[in-house]
C-alpha positions in Angstrom: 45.9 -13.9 4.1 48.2 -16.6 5.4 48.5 -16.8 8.9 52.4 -18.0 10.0 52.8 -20.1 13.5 55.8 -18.7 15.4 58.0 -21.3 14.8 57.5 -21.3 11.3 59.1 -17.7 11.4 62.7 -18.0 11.8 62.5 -21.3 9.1 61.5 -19.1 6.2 64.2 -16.2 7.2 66.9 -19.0 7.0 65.6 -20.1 3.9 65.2 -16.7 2.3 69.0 -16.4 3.8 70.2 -19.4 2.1 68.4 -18.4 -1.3 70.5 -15.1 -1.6 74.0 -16.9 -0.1 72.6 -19.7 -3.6 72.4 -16.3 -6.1 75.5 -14.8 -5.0 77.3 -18.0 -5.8 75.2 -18.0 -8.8 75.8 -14.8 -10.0 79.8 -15.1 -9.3 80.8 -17.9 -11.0 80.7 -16.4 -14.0 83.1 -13.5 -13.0 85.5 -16.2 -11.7 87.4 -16.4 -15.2 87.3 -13.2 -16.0 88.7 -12.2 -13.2 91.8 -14.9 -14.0 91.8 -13.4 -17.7 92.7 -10.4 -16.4 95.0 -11.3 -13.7 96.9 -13.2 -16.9 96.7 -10.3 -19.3 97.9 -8.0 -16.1 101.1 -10.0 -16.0 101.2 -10.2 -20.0 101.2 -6.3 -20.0 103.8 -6.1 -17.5 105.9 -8.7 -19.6 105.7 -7.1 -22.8 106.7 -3.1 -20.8 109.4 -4.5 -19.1 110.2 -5.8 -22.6 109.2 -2.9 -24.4 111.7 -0.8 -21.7 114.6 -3.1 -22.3 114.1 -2.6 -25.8 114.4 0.9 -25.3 117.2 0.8 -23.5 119.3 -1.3 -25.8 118.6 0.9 -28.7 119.7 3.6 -26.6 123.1 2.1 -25.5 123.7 1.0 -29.1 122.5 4.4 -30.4 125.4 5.7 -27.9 127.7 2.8 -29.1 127.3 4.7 -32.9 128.0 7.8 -31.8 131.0 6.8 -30.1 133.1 4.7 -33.3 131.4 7.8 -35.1 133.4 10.0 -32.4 136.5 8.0 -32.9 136.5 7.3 -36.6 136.3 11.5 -36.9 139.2 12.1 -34.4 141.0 9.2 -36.5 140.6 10.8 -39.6 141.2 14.1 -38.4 144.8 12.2 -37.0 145.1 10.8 -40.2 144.8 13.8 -42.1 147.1 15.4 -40.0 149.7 13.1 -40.5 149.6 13.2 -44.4 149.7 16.6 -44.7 152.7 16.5 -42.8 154.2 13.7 -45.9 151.8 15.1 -49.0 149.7 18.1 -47.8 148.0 17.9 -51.3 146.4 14.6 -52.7 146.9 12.2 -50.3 144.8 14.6 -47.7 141.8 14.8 -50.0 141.7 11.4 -50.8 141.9 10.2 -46.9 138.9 12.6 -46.7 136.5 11.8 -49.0 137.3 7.8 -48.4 136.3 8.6 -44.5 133.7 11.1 -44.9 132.3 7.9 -47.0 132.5 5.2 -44.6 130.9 7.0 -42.0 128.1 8.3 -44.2 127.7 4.5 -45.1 128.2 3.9 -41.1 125.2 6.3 -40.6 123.2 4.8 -42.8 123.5 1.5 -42.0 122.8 2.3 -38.3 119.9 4.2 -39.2 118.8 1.2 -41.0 118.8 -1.1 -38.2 117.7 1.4 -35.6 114.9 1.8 -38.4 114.3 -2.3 -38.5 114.5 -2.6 -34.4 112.0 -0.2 -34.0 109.8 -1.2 -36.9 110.1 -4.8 -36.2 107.1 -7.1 -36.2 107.4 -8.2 -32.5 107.7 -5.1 -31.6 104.8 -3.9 -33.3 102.2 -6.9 -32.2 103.3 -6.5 -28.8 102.8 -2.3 -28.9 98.8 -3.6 -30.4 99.1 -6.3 -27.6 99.7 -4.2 -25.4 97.0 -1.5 -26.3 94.6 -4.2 -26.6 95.1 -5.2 -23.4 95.0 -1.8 -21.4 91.6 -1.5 -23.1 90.8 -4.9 -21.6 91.7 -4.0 -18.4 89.8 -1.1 -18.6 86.3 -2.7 -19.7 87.2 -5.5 -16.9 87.7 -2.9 -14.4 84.9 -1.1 -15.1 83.0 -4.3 -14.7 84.7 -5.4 -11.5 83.4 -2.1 -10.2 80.0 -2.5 -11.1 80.4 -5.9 -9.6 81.5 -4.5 -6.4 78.7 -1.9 -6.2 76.2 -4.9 -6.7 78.6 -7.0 -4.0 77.7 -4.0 -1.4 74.4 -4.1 -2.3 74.4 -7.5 -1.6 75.9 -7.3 1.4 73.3 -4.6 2.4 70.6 -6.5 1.6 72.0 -9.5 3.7 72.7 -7.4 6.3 68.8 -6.2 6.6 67.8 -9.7 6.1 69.8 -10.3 9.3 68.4 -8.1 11.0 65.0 -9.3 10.3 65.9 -12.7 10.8 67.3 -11.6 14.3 63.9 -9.6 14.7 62.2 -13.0 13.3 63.9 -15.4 16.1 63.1 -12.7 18.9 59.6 -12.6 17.9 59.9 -16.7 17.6 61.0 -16.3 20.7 58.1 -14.7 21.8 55.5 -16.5 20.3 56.9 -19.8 22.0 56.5 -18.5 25.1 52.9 -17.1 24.4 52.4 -20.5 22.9 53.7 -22.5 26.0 51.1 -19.9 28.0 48.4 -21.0 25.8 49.5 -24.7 26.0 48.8 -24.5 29.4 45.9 -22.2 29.4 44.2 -24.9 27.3 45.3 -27.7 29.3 43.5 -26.1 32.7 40.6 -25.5 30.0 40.3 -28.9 29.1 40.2 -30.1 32.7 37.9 -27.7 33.9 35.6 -29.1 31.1 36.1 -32.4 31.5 35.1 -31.3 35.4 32.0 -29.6 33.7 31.2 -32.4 31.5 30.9 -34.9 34.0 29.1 -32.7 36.3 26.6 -32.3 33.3 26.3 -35.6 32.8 25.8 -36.5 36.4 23.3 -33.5 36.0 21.7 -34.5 33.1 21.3 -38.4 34.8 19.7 -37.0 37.6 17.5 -34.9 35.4 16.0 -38.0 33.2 15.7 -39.9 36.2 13.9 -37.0 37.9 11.8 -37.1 34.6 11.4 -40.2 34.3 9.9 -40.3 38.3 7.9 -37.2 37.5 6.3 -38.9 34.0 5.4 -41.7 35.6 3.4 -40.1 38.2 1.8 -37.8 35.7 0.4 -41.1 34.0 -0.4 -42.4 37.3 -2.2 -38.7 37.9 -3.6 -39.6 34.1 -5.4 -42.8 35.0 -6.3 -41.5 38.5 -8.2 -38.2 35.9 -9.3 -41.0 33.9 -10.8 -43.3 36.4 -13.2 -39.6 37.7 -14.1 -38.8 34.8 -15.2 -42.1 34.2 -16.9 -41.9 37.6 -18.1 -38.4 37.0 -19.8 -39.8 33.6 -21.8 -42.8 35.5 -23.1 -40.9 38.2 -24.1 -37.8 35.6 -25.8 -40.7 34.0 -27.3 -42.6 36.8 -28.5 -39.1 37.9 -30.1 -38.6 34.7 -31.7 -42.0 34.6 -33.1 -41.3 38.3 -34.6 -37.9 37.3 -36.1 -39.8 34.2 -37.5 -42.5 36.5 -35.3 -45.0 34.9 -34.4 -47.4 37.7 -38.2 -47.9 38.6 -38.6 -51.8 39.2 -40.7 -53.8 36.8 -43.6 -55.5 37.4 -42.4 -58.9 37.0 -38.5 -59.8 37.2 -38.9 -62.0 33.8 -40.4 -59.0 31.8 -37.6 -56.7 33.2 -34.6 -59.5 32.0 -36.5 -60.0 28.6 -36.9 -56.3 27.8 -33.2 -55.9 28.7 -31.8 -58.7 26.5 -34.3 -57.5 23.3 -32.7 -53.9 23.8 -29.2 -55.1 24.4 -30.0 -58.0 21.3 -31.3 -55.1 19.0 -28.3 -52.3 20.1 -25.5 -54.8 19.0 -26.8 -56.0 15.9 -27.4 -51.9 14.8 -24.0 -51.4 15.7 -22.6 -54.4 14.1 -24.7 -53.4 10.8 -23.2 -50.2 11.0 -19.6 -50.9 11.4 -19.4 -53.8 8.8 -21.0 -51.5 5.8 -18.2 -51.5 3.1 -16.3 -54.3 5.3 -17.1 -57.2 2.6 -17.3 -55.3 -0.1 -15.8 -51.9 -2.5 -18.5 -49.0 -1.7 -17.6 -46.3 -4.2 -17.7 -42.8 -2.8 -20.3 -40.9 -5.4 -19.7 -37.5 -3.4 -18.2 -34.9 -0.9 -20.2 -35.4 2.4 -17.5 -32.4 4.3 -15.2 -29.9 2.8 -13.4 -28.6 5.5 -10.4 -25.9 5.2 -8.4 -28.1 7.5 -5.1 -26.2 7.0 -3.4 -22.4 6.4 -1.2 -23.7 4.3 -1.0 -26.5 1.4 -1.2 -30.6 3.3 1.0 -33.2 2.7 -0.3 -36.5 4.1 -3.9 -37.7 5.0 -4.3 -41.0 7.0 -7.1 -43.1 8.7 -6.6 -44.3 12.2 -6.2 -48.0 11.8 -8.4 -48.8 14.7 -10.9 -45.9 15.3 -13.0 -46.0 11.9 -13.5 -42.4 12.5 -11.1 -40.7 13.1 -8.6 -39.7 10.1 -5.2 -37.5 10.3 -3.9 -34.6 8.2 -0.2 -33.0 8.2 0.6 -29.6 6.5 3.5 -27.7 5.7 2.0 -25.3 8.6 4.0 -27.6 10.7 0.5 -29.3 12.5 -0.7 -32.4 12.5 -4.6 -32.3 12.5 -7.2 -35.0 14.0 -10.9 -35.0 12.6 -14.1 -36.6 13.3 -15.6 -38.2 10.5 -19.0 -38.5 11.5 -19.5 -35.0 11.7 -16.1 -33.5 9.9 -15.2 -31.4 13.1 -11.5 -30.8 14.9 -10.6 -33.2 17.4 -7.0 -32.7 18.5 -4.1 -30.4 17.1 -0.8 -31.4 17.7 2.3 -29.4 16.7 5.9 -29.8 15.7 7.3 -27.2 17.7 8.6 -24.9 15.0 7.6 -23.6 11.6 9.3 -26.5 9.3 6.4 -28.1 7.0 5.2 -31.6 8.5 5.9 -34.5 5.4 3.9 -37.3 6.7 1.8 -38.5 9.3 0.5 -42.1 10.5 -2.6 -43.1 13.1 -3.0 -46.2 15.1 -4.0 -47.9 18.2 -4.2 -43.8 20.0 -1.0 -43.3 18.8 -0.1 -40.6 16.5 2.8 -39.9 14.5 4.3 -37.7 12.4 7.5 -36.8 10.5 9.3 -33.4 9.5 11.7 -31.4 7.7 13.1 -30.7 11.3 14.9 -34.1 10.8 13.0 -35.7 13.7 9.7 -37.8 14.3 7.6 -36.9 16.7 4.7 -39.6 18.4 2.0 -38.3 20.3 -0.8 -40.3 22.2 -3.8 -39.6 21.3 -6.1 -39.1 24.4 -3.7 -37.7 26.6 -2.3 -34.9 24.0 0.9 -35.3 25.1 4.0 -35.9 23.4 5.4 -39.2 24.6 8.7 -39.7 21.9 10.6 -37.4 19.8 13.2 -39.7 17.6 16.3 -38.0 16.4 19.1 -39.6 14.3 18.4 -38.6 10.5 20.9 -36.2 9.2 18.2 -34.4 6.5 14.5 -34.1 6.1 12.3 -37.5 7.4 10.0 -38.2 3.9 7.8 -41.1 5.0 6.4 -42.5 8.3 4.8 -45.6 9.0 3.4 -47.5 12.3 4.5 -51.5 12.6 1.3 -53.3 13.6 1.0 -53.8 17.2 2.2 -50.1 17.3 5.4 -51.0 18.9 7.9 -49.9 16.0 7.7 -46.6 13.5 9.7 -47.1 10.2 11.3 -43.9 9.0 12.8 -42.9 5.8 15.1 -39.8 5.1 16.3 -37.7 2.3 20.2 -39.2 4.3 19.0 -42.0 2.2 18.8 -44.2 5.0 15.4 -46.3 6.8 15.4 -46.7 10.3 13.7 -49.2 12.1 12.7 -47.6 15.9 11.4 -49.5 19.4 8.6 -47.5 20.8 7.3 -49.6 23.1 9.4 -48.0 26.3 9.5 -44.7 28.2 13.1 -44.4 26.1 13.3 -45.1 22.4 15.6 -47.1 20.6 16.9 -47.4 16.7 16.7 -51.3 16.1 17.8 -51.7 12.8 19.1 -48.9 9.8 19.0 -50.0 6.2 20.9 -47.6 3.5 20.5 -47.1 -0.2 22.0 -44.7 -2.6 18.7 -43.1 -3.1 16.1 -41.2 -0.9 12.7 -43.4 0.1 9.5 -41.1 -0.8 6.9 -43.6 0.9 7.2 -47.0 3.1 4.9 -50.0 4.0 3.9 -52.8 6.7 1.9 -55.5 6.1 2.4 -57.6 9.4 5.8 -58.2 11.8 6.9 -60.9 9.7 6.8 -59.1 6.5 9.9 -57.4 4.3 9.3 -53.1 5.1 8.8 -52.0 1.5 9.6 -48.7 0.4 9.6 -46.4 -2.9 12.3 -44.3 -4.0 13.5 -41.7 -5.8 15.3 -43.0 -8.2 12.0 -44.8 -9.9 12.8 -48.6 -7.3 10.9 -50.3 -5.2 12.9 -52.2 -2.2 11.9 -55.1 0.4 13.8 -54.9 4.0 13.9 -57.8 6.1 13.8 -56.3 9.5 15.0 -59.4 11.5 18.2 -59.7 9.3 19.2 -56.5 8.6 19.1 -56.8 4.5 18.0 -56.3 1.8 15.5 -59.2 0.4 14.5 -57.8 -3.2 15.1 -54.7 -5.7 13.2 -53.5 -8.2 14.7 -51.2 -9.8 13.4 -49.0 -12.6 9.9 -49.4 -12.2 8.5 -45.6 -12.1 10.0 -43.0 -14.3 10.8 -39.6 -12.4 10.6 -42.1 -8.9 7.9 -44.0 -7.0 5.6 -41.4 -4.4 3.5 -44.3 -3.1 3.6 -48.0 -1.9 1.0 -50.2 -0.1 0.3 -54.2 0.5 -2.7 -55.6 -1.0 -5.5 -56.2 2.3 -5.1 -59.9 2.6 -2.3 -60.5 0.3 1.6 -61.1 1.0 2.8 -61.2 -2.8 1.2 -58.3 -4.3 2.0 -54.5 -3.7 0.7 -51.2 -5.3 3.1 -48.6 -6.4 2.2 -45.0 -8.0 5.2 -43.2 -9.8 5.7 -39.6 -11.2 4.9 -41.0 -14.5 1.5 -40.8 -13.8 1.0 -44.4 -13.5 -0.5 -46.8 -10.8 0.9 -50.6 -10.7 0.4 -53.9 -9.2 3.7 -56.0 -8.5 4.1 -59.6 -7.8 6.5 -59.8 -5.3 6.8 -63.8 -6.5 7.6 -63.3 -10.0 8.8 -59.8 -9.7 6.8 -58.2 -12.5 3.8 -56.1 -13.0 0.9 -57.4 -13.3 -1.3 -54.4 -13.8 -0.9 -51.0 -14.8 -3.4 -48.1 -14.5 -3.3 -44.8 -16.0 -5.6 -42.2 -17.4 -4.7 -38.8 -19.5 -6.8 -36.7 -16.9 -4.4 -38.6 -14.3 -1.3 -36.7 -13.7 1.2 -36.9 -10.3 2.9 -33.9 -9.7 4.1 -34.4 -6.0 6.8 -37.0 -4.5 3.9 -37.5 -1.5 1.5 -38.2 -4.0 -0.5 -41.1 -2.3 -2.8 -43.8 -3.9 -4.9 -46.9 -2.2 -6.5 -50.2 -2.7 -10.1 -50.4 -1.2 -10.3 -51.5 2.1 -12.8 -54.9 1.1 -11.0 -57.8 1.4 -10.0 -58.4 -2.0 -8.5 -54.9 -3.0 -11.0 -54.6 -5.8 -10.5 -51.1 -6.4 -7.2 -48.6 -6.8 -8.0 -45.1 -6.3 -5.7 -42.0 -7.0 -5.9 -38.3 -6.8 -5.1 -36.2 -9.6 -2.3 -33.7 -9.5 -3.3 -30.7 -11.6 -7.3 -31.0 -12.0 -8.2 -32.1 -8.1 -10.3 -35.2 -9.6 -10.4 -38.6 -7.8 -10.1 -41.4 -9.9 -11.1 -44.8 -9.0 -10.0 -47.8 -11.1 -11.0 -51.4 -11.1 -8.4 -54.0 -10.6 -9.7 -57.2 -12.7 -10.3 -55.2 -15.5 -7.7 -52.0 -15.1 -10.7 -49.6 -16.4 -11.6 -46.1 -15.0 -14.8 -46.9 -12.7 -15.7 -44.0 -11.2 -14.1 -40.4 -11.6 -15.2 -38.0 -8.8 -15.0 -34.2 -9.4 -16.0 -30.6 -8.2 -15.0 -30.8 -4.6 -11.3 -29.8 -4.8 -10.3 -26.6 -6.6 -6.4 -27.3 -6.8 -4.4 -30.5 -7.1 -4.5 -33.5 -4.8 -1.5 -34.4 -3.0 -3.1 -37.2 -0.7 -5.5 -39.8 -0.6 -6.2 -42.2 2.0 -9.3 -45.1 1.8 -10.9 -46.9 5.0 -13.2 -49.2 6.2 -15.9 -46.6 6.8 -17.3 -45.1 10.0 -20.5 -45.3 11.2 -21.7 -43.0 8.7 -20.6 -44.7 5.6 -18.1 -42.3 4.3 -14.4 -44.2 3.4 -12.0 -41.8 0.9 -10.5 -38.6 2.3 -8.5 -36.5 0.0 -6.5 -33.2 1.0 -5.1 -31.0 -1.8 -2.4 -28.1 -2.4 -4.4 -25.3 -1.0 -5.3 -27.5 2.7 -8.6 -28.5 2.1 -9.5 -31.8 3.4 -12.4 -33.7 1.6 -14.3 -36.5 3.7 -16.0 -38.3 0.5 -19.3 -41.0 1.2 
């Protein structure tokens, strides 16, 4: 249906108007000559009768002429006769007789003749036809003037209603106009009662972040105040304990008492120091599951360790929570959730921060002790794919299915987007080494691309180097040239950022990536020794050697559908270093 503005109206009657006043001229062109063949054979017609009549007439006055000498020569015979019967009654009145009775016989003849040729004459003739043909001319012709006339007055009828609804047309123009100058100003009171609004919500909404702002700082102040008692609270519950145990008795000698207390305080640190640098120097292979844990309702996407808690590691799910466990003892520590049911993509720990991205289009940060949500950073037009804390925990880099990656400043009360790089395809995964170093990050379309956050560009492309697209990226611990990339064609690699080329490949036939979050990992020693990857379809965790590219250890049995993410630390105080979740939300802590 086509919807017609008011002034639009009265334009298309004229128009239409114009088009019939075009087909009547048209359509009577072709009339005009036979309309001035007729007019000519009209006046041809009435030649040829008035002809015809004079014709007539002359035959008639000479037919009368005939009959007159005829008249006379009889009465001057009979005169003649008379006077020779008076001389010779006899002969010469016979003779007289049959010489006169022969003349006008030959008389008679001769008129009939040429009365015979006048009226059989070819002019006369041609012009009868003529004639005839014409009448019959004029008939057809006015049989088709009349037709043309009866089309004329249809015509005119037509126009005539087309008039009228053009007069309706402008009325109703007319009309609409005025409505339209009504609306006109309608909107125009409209739009300045909303620019009244709108600057009364903005004043509104500037007193409301600053009333915010006032209210969040006191709630941290009220934090630390909470803090500070509890720490208070714990130090007298344990100098109470200490007094009930008889703890605080003095020694016997004030030498014995310093010497026991630096032994113990000698013998604590170097337990503790033994503890937390197991696996530090060194690739400890995990040989088994040490906690199976159903960690989520529905399948994970992302498993991460905190970078500076070695035991704590996060899990996201497309149950739209992010998930904090203990691994010492595999039990829930915090739950954080994205505040709808879109599935959570990725997820990043570090220095109490937590961070997570979505298919709501934002990332959300949370800190860690406090629970509460402290950033929530909006400006991706599709699904956020990757996540990834800056060192220093001052900047998240984000990539999105817009097919941008956005560099963001965390480190106020407000946010800001520093920096946006673009690319024509989407980034799966994304990786920082330190401040200084290029952002890398795998896409899509099987590339793997270096950012230079300072500048703004793009450093280095590599394009081509997965089939199907890259799902993982990381920095070799220790290294600044050397990144490892896992693709969709089932295939772990080592790059030289340098040279540009790969310098090692991995790959298995039991090893198969299925997923675009598919994550893989160097071992946390200093040297990267190790790669290890989960498998797609069979739930295995294969761990490869890097000198020599073999398969070193294959770990099975644990996970009962495929693995979509893999994540290696350091190692706690209890030894344990890979954590693995899978389709079904199972999260493996392995040791």
């Amino acid at each position: 249906q086509v919807h017609k503005t008011p002034a639009a109206t009265p334009i298309i009657m004229e128009d239409v108007y114009n088009l019939i006043q075009e087909r009547n001229s048209y359509e009577t062109i072709p009339f005009l000559p036979i309309h001035a063949s007729n007019f000519f054979l009209s006046n041809l017609a009435d030649a040829l009768q008035t002809r015809c009549e004079s014709l007539e007439k002359q035959y008639y006055l000479e037919q009368q002429q005939l009959l007159v000498e005829a008249h006379q020569i009889e009465e001057a015979a009979q005169d003649h006769g008379t006077n020779t019967n008076d001389n010779d009654p006899s002969t010469a009145s016979s003779s007289e007789n049959t010489r006169l009775r022969v003349e006008v016989a030959q008389l008679h003849s001769g008129l009939k003749e040429k009365i015979k040729k006048e009226l059989h004459s070819t002019a006369a003739m041609e012009a009868r036809q003529a004639l005839d043909s014409l009448q019959e001319e004029k008939l057809a012709q006015e049989i088709t003037i009349s037709s043309l006339k009866m089309e004329l007055e249809r015509s005119n009828e037509i126009t005539t209603h087309l008039q009228t609804e053009l007069e309706n047309a402008k009325s109703l123009t007319r009309l609409s106009e005025k409505q339209f100058d009504g609306l006109k100003d309608a909107i125009r009171q409209l739009q300045a009662e909303n620019e009244e609004k709108t600057t009364l919500n903005e004043r509104l909404v500037e007193n409301a972040v600053a009333e915010k702002e006032k209210m969040a700082e006191q709630f941290n102040s009220m934090n630390d105040m909470v803090e500070k008692l509890q720490k208070e609270i714990s130090m007298l519950r344990s100098y109470n304990k200490k007094s009930e145990k008889g703890w605080f008795r003095l020694p016997n000698s004030q030498k014995e008492s310093k010497s026991t207390t630096a032994v113990e305080g000698t013998s604590d640190d170097t337990a503790a120091a033994q503890v937390r640098k197991w696996g530090a120097f060194g690739a400890v292979l995990p040989s088994k599951p040490l906690y199976t844990i159903k960690a989520h309702r529905e399948d994970a996407s992302c498993v991460m360790y905190d970078g500076t808690n070695l035991n704590l590691v996060a899990t996201s799910s497309s149950d739209a929570t992010v998930r904090v466990w203990d691994t010492s003892n595999g039990q829930l520590q915090a739950t954080f959730s994205g505040g709808g049911s879109l599935p959570m993509t990725g997820v990043d720990m570090s220095g109490g921060l937590v961070t997570c991205c979505g298919a709501d289009k934002t990332c959300r940060v949370w800190e860690y002790k406090t629970r509460r949500l402290i950033h929530q950073l909006a400006g991706h037009s599709q699904k956020i794919t990757c996540v990834k804390l800056f060192p220093g925990e001052k900047n998240i880099v984000t990539g999105s299915a817009d097919r941008s990656i956005r560099i963001w400043d965390i480190s106020r009360h407000i946010y800001t987007q520093t920096t946006t790089f673009r690319h024509s395809s989407t980034a799966n995964c994304s990786d920082v080494f330190v401040e200084t170093q290029p952002v890398v990050t795998g896409h899509l379309d099987g590339g793997v691309r270096f950012w230079d956050v300072r500048s703004g560009d793009r450093v280095l492309d590599i394009p081509t180097l997965h089939e199907g697209g890259v799902t993982s990226v990381q920095w070799k611990p220790g290294s600044s040239h050397q990144v490892l990339t896992c693709g969709r064609d089932s295939t772990m690699k080592i790059i030289d950022v340098r040279t540009q080329s790969v310098v090692k490949t991995f790959r298995n036939s039991a090893l198969r990536i299925l997923s675009n979050n598919a994550r893989c990992s160097f071992s946390p020693d200093a040297a990267g020794k190790c790669v290890a990857c989960g498998g797609g379809d069979n739930g295995d965790v294969f761990v490869f050697d890097v000198a020599t590219a073999d398969l070193k250890k294959r770990l099975s049995s644990a996970h009962q559908s495929g693995v979509v993410g893999l994540a290696w630390g350091k190692g706690g105080t209890n030894g344990q270093q890979i954590a693995t979740v899978d389709k079904s939300g199972v999260l493996v802590l392995w040791a």
